[in-house]
DRENKERO-460081 format. One record per residue (C-alpha): x, y, z; residue number from 1; residue in one letter. Coordinates in nm, 4 decimals, decimal comma. Last residue first. Example, Ala and Ser with C-alpha at 12.3 -4.5 7.8 and 13.67 -1.06 7.14 Angstrom:
# DRENKERO-460081
(atom (1,3670 -0,1060 0,7140) 2 'S')
(atom (1,2300 -0,4500 0,7800) 1 'A')
//
This chain:
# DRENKERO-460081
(atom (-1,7421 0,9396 2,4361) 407 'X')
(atom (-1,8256 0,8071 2,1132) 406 'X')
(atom (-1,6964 0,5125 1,9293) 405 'X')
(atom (-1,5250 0,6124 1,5846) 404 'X')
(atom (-1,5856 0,3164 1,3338) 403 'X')
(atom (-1,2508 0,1905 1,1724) 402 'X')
(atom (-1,2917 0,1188 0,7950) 401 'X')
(atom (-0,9086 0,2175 0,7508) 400 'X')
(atom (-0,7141 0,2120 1,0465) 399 'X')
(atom (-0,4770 0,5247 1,0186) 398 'X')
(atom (-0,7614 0,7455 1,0096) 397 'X')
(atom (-0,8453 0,6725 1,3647) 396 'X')
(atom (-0,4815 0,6259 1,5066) 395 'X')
(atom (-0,4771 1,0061 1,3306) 394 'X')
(atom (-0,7365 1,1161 1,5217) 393 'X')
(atom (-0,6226 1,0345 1,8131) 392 'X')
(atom (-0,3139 1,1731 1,8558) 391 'X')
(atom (-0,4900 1,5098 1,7216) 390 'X')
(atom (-0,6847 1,4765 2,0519) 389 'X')
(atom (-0,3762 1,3670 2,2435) 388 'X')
(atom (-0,1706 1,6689 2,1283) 387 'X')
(atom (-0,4683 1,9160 2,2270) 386 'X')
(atom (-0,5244 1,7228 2,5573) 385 'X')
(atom (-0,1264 1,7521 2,6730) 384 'X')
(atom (-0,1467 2,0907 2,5474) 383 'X')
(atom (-0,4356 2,1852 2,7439) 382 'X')
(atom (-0,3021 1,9682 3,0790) 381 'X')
(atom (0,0095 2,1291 3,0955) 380 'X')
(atom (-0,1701 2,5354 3,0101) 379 'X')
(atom (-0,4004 2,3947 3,3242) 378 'X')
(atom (-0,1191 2,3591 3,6067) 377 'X')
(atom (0,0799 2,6562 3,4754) 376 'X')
(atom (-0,1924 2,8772 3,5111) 375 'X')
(atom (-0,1225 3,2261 3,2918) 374 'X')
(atom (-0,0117 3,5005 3,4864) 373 'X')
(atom (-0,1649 3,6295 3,8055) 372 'X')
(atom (-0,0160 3,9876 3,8284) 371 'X')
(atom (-0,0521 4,0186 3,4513) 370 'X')
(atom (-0,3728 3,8556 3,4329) 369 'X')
(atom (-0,4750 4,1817 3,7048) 368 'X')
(atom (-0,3132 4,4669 3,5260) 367 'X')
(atom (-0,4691 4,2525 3,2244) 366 'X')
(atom (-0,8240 4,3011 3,3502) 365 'X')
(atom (-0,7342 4,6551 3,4788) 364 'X')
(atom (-0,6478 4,7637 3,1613) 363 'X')
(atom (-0,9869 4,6508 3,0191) 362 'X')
(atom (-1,1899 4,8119 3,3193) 361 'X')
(atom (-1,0215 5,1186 3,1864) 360 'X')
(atom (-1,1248 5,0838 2,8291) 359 'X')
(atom (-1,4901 5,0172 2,9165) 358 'X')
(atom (-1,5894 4,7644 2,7032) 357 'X')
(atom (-1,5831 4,7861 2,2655) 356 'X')
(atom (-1,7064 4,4480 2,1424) 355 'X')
(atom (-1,9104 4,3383 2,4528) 354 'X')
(atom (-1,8844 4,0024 2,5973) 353 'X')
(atom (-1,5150 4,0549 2,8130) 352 'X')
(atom (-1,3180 3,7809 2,8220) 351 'X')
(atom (-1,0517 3,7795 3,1448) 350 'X')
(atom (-1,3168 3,6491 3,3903) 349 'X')
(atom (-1,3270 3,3329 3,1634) 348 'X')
(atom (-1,0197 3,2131 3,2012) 347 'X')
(atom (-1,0632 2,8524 3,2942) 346 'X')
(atom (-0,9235 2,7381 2,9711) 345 'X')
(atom (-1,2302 2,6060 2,8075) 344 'X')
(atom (-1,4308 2,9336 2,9422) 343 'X')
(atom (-1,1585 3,1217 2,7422) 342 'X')
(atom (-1,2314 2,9014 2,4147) 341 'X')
(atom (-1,6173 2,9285 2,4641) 340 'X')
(atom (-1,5906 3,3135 2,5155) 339 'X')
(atom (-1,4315 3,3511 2,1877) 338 'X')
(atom (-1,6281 3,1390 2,0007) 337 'X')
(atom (-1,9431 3,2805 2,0933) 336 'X')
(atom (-1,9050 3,6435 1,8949) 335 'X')
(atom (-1,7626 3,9604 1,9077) 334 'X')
(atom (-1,6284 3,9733 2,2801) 333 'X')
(atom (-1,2904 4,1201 2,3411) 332 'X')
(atom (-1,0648 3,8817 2,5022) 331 'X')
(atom (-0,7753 3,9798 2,6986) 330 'X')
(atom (-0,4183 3,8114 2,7471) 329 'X')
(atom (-0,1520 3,6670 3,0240) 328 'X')
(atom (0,1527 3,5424 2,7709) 327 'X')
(atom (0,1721 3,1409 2,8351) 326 'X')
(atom (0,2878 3,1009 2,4922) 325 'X')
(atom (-0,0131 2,8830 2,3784) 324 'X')
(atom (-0,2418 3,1137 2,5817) 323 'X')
(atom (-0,0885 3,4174 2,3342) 322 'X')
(atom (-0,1325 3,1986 2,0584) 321 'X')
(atom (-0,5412 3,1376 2,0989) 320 'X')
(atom (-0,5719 3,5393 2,1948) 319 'X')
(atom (-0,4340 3,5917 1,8555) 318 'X')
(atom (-0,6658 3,3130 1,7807) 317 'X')
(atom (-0,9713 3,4247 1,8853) 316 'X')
(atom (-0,9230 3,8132 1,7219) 315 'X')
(atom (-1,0710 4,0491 1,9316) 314 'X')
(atom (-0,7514 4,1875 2,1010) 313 'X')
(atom (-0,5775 4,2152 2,4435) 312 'X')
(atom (-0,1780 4,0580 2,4630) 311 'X')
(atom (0,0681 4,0424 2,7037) 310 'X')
(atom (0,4334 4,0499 2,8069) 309 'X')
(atom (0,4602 4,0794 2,3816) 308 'X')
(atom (0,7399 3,9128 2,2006) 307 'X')
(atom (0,5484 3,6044 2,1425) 306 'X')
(atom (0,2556 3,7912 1,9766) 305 'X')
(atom (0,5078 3,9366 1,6592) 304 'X')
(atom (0,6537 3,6393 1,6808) 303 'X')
(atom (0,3961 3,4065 1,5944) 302 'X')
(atom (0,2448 3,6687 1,3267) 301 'X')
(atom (0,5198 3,6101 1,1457) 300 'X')
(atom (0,5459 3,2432 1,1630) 299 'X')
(atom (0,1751 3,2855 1,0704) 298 'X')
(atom (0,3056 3,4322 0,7003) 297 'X')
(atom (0,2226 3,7655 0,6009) 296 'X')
(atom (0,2610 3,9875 0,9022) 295 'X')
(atom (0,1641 4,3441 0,8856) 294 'X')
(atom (0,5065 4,4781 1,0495) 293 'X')
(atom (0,4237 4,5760 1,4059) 292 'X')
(atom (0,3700 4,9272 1,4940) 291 'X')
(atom (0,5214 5,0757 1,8143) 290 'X')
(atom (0,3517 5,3039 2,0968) 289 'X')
(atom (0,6315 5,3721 2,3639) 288 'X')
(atom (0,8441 5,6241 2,1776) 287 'X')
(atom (0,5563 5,8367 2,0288) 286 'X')
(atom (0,4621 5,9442 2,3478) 285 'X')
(atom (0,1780 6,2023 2,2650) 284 'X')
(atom (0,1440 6,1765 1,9251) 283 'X')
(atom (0,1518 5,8206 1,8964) 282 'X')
(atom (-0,2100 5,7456 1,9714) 281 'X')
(atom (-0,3413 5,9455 1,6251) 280 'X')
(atom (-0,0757 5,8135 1,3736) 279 'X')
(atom (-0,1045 5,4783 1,5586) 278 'X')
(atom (-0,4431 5,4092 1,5209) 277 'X')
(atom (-0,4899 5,5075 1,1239) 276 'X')
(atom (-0,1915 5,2683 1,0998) 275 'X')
(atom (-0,4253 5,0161 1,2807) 274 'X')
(atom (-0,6605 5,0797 1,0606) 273 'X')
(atom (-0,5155 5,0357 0,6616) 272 'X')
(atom (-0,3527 4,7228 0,8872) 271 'X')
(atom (-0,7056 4,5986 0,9410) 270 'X')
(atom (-0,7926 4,6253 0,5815) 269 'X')
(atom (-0,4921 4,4498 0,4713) 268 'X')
(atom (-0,5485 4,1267 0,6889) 267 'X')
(atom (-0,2477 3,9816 0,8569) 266 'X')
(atom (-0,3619 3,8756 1,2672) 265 'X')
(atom (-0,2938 4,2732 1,3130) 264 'X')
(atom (-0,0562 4,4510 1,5691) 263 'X')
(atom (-0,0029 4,7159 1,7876) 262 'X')
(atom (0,2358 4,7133 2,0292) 261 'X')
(atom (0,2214 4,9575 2,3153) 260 'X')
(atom (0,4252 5,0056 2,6218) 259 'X')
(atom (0,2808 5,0240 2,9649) 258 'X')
(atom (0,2970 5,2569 3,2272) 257 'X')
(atom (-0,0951 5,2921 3,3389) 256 'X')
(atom (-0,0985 5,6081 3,1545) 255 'X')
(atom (0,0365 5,3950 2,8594) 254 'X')
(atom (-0,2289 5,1726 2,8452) 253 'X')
(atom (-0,5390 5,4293 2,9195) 252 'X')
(atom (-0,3734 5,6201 2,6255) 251 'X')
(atom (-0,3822 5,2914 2,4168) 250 'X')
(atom (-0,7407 5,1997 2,5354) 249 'X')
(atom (-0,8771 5,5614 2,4572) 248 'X')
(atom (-0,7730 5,5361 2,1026) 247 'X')
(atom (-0,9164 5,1587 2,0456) 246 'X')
(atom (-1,2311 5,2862 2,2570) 245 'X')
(atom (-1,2536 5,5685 2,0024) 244 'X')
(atom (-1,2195 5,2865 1,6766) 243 'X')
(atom (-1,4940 5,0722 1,8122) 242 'X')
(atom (-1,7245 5,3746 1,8912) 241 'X')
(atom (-1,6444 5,5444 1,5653) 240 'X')
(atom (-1,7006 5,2024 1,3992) 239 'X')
(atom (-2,0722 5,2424 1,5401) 238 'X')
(atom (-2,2345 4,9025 1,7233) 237 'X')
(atom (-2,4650 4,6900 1,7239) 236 'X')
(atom (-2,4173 4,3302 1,8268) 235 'X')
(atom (-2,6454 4,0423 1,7731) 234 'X')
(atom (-2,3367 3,7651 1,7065) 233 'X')
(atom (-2,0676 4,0302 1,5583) 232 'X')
(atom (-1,9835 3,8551 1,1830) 231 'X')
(atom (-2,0412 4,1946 1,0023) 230 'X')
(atom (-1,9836 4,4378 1,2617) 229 'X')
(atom (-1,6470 4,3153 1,3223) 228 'X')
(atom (-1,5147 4,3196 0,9866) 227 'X')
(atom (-1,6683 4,6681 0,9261) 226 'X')
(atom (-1,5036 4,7219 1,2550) 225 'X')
(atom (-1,1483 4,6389 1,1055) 224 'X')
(atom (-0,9582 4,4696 1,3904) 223 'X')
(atom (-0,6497 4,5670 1,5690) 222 'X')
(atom (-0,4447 4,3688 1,8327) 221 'X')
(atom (-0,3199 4,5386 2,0964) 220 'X')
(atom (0,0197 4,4093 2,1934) 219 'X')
(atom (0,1324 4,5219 2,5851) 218 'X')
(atom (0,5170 4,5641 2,6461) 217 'X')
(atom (0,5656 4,5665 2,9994) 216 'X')
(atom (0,8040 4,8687 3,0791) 215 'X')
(atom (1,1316 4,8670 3,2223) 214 'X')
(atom (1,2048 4,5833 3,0101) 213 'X')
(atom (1,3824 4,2771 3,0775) 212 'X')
(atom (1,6212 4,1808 2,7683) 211 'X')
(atom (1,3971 4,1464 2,4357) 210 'X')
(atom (1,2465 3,8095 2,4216) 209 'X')
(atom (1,3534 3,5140 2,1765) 208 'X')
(atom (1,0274 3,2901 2,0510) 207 'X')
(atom (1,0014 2,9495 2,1667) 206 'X')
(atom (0,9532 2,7226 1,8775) 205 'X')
(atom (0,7028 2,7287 1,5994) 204 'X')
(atom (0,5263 2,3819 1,6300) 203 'X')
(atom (0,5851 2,3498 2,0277) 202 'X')
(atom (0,5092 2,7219 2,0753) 201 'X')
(atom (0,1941 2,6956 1,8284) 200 'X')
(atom (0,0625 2,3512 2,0150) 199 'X')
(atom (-0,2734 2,5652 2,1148) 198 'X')
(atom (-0,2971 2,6330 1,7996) 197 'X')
(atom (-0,4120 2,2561 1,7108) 196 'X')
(atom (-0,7888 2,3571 1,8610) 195 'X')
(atom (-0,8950 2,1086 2,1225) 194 'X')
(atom (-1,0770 1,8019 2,0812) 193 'X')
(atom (-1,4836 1,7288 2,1828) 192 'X')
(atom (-1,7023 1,4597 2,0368) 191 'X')
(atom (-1,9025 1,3735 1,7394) 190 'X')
(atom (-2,1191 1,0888 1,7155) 189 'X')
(atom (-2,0196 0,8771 1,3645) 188 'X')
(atom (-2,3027 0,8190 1,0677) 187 'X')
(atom (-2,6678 0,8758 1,0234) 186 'X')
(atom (-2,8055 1,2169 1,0589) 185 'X')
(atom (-3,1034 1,1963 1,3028) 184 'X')
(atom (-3,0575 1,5488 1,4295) 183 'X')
(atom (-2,7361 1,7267 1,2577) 182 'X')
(atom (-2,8652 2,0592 1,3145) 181 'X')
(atom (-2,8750 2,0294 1,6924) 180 'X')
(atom (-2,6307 1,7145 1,7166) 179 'X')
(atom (-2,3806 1,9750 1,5743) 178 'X')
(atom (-2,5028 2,2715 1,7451) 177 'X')
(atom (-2,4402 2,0908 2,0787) 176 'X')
(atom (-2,0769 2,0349 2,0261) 175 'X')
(atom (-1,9973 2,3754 1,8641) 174 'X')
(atom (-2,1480 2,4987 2,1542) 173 'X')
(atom (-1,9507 2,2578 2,4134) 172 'X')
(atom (-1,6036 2,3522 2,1527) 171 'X')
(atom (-1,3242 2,2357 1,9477) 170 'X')
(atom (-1,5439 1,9771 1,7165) 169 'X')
(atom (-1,4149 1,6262 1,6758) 168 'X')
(atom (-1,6350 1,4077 1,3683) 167 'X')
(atom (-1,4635 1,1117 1,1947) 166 'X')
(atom (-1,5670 0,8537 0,9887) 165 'X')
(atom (-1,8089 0,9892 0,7613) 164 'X')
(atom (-1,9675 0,7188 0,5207) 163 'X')
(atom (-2,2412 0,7276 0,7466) 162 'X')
(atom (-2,3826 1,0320 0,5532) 161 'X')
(atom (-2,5231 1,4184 0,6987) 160 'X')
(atom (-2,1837 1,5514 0,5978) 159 'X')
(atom (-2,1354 1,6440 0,2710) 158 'X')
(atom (-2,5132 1,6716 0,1587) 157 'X')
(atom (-2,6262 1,7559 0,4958) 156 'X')
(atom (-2,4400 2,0554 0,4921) 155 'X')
(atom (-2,5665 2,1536 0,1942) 154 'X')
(atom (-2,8946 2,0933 0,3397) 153 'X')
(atom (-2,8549 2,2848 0,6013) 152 'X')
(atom (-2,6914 2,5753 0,3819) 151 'X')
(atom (-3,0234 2,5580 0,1657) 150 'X')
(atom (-3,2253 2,5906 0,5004) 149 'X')
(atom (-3,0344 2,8797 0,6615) 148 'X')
(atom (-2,8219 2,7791 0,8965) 147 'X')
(atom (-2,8034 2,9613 1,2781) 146 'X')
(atom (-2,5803 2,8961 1,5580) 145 'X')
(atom (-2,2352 2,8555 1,3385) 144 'X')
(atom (-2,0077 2,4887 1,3991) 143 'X')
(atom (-1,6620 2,5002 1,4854) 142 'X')
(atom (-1,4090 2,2871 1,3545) 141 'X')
(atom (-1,1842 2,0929 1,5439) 140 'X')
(atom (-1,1892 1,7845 1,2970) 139 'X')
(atom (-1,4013 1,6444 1,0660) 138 'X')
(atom (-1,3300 1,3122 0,8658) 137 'X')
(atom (-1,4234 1,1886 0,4946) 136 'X')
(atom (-1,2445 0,8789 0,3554) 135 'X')
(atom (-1,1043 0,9534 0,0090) 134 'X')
(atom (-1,1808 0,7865 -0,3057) 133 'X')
(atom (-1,1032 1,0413 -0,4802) 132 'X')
(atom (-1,4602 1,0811 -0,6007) 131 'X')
(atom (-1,5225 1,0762 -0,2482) 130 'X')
(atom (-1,2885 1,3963 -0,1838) 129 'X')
(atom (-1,4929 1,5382 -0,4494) 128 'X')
(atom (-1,8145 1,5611 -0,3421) 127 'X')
(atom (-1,6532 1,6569 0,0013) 126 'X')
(atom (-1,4904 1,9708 -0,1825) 125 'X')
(atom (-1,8477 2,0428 -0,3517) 124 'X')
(atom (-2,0347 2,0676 -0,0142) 123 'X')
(atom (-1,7685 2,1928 0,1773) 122 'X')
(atom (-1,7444 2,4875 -0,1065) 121 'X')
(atom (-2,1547 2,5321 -0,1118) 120 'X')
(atom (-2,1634 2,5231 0,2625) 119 'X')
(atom (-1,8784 2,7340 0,3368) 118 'X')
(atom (-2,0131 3,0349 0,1357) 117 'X')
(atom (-2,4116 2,9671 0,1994) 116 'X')
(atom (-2,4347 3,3690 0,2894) 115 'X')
(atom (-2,3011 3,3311 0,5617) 114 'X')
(atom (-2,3338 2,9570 0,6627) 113 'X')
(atom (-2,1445 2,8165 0,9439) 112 'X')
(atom (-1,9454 2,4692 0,9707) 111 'X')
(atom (-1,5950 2,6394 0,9052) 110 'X')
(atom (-1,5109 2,8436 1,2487) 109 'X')
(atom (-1,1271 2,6729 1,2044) 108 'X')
(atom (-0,9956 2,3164 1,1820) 107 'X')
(atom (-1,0756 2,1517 0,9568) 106 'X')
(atom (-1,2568 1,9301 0,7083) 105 'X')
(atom (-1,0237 1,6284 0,6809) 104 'X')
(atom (-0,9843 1,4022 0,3386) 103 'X')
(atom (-0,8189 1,0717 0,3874) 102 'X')
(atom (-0,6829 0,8239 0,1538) 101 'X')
(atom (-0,5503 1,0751 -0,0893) 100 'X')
(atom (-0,4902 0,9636 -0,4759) 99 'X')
(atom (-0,5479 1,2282 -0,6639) 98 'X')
(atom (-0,7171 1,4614 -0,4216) 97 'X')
(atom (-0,5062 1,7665 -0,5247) 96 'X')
(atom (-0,6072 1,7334 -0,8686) 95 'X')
(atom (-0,9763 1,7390 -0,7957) 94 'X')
(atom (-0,9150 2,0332 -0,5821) 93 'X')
(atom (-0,7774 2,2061 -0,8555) 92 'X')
(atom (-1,0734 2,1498 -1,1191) 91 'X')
(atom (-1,3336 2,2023 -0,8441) 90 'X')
(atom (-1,1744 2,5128 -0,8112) 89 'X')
(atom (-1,1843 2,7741 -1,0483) 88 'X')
(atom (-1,4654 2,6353 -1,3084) 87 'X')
(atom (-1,7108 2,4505 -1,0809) 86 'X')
(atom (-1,6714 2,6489 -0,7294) 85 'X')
(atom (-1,5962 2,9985 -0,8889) 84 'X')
(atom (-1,9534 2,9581 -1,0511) 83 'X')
(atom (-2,1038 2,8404 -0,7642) 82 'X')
(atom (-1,9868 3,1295 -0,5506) 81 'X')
(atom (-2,1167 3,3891 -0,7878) 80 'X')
(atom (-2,4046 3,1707 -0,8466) 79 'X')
(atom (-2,4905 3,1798 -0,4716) 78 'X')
(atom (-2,4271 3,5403 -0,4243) 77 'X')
(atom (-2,6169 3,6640 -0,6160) 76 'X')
(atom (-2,9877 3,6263 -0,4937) 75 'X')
(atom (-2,8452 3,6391 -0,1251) 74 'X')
(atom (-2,7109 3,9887 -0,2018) 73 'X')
(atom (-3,0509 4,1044 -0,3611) 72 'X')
(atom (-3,2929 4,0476 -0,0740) 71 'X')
(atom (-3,0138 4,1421 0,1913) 70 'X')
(atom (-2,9556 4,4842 0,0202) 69 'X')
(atom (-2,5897 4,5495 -0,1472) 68 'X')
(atom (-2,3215 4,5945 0,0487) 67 'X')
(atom (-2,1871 4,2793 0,1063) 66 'X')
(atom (-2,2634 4,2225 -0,2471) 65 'X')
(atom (-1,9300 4,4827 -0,3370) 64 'X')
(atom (-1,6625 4,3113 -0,0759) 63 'X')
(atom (-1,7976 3,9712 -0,1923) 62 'X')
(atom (-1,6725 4,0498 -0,5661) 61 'X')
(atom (-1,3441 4,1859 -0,4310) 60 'X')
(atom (-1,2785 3,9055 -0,2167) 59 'X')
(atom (-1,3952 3,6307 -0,4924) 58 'X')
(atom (-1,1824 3,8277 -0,7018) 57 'X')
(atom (-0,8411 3,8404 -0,5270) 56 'X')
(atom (-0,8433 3,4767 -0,4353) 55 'X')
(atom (-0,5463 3,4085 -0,6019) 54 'X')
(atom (-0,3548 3,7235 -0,4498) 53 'X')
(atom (-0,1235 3,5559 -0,2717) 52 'X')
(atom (0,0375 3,6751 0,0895) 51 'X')
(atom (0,0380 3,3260 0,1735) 50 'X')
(atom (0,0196 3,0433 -0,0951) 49 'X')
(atom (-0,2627 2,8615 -0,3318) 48 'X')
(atom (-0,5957 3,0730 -0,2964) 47 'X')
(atom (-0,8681 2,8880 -0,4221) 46 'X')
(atom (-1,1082 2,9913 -0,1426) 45 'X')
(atom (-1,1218 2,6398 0,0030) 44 'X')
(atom (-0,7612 2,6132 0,0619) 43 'X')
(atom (-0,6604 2,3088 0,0181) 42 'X')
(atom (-0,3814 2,1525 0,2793) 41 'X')
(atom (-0,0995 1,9062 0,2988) 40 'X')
(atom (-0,0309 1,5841 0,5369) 39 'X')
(atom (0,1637 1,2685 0,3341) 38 'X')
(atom (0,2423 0,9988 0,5554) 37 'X')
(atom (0,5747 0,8517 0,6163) 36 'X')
(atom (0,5837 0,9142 1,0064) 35 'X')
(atom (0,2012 0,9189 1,1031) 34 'X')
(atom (0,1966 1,1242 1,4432) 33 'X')
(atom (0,4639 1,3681 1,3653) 32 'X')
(atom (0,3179 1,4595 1,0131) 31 'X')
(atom (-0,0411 1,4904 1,2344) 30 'X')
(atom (0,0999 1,7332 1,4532) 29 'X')
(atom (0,2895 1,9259 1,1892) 28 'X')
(atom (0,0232 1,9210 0,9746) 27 'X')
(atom (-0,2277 2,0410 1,2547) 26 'X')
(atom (-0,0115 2,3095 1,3685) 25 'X')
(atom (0,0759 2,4172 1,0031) 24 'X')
(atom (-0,3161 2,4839 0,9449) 23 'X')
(atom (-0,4412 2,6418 1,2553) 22 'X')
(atom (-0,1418 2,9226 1,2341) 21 'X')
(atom (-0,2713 2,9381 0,8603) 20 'X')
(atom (-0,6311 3,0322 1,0062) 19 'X')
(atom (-0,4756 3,2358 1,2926) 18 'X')
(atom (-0,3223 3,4376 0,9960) 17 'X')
(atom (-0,6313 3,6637 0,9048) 16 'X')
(atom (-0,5530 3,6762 0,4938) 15 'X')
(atom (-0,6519 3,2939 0,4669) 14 'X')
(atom (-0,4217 3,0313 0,3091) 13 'X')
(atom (-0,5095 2,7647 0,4625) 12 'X')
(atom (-0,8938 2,8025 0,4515) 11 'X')
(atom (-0,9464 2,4439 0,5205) 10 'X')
(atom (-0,9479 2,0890 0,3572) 9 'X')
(atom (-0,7319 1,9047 0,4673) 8 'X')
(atom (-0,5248 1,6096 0,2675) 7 'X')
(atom (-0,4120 1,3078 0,4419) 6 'X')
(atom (-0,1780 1,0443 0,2039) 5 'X')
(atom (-0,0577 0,7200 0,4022) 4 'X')
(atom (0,2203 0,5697 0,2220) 3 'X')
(atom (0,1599 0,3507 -0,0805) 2 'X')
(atom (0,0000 0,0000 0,0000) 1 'X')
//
């Protein structure tokens, strides 16, 4: 039998970086697990490498119907999408598939339907993972709150079959949403893993600190709000709002005698406002508010959170790589994902639910994490439970016709 070949299917190659950060994790993990097998990655959005530009149209096209009306963004967007599925990538994906024995959906917030974007592609990439041959598996995905019907049965489509052999999810919700939408699908119970970001210092290695400094360097990480407002669960909110409590955080920050990083997980339109941030924050201490390069590959993004003596931004897996570097950091609330991974690590006290909180009862959340630090006893026993959950999974796919018991 040729050597084990494992291909995921994921969004790889994603401008926000945690996605990527996801990705290598998991393919080192899995490479380590299964010496001699094959582990590589297709991007569902058709993009090929980091920093591309492959899926420069889709983005572009999605950037105009997002702001069209609901009635007539829905009516395009599906033969937009299912155009670019049959003539863009169905063709690569095929290709890629040649010969795989085990096609993975995962990780990342994958199972939800905006729009019917993920079910459409999962729908089509499954399709042809069986073509391939392939044995489908899900792992640490998370699954959305609400599908529309077409995106249920989509979903069903790919998923709903008891040819699938596999099914971990990375969170309770995700967990109950699954058997929620999933009701009386044949096939595999699902069950709980951790996400493989957690393993980021073991994948990436441990990052070199500048010498002690006389004042704790803080990262803020930076988020477009017209990225936030759009996948916020049942938030409203004004960008000015976002953007003044992102000024009035900083100054709180350095009044409290803290430097400033300022960072983005990669994407071009929150660099375009971080900059924005920094011209207007560094005027009055210029030398402790830095800007980090926009990173374009996760090991750059890695480092650019590793450095910091602690980290508060919306993005989960900014906050996700911070934990995995035992760096003492701050979630701000956009949607359920977020507080499910800080309730998973017994720090929910430091994730706040609203998108823009007080700014001073933000810095004294980390004054506080920063005093307290990250728990030694439960960052052991996440890692050890992230490495055994991807453990698992691949003594799972490595048996071929294995049924997955539930637990």
């Amino acid at each position: 039998m040729s050597p084990l070949k494992i291909v995921l299917l994921n969004v790889k190659f994603s401008p926000n970086l945690g996605d990527g950060v996801i990705a290598e994790c998991l393919e080192h993990e899995l490479r380590g697990a299964l010496p001699g097998a094959t582990v590589d990655s297709i991007d569902l959005a058709g993009r090929t490498r980091f920093g591309g530009d492959s899926g420069q149209f889709r983005s572009m096209s999605l950037a105009v119907l997002r702001h069209l009306p609901d009635v007539a963004r829905h009516i395009l967007t599906r033969p937009m999408l299912e155009f670019l599925i049959e003539w863009r990538y169905r063709p690569v994906w095929r290709a890629l598939l040649q010969g795989a024995h085990v096609a993975i959906i995962g990780g990342g917030h994958l199972l939800a339907d905006a729009d019917l974007n993920f079910p459409l592609k999962i729908a089509a990439a499954a399709e042809e993972a069986r073509a391939a041959g392939a044995r489908l598996a899900v792992f640490s995905v998370g699954v959305g709150e609400i599908w529309s019907r077409a995106g249920a049965a989509l979903f069903h489509r790919a998923l709903g079959r008891s040819d699938l052999s596999y099914v971990a999810l990375r969170d309770q919700a995700s967990l109950a949403r699954w058997r929620r939408h999933m009701l009386n699908a044949p096939g595999v119970q699902p069950i709980l893993c951790r996400d493989p970001a957690l393993l980021s210092e073991s994948v990436y290695g441990a990052q070199t600190r500048a010498a002690p400094r006389a004042r704790p360097l803080i990262g803020v990480g930076v988020m477009d709000p017209a990225t936030l407002a759009l996948h916020a669960d049942a938030q409203t909110f004004r960008a000015r709002d976002v953007l003044k409590f992102w000024v009035d955080l900083v100054h709180g920050l350095l009044a409290h005698g803290y430097n400033v990083r300022l960072f983005t997980n990669g994407s071009r339109s929150d660099d375009v406002v971080m900059r924005d941030l920094a011209n207007t924050t560094r005027r009055a201490a210029p030398d402790r508010v830095e800007i980090a390069d926009r990173p374009v590959r996760p090991r750059e993004l890695v480092a650019a959170i590793a450095a910091c003596d602690g980290v508060i931004a919306h993005r989960l897996h900014a906050n996700i790589v911070a934990y995995a570097y035992r760096i003492p950091h701050i979630g701000l609330g956009w949607d359920s994902k977020l507080g499910a991974f800080f309730e998973s690590v017994d720090r929910a006290n430091y994730a706040f639910t609203a998108v823009a909180p007080a700014p001073g009862e933000v810095v004294a959340a980390l004054a506080s994490t920063l005093d307290e630090g990250v728990d030694e006893a439960t960052w052991r026993r996440t890692t050890s439970e992230t490495r055994e959950s991807i453990n698992r999974l691949a003594r799972e796919i490595a048996l071929p016709a294995a049924p997955m018991m539930a637990s």
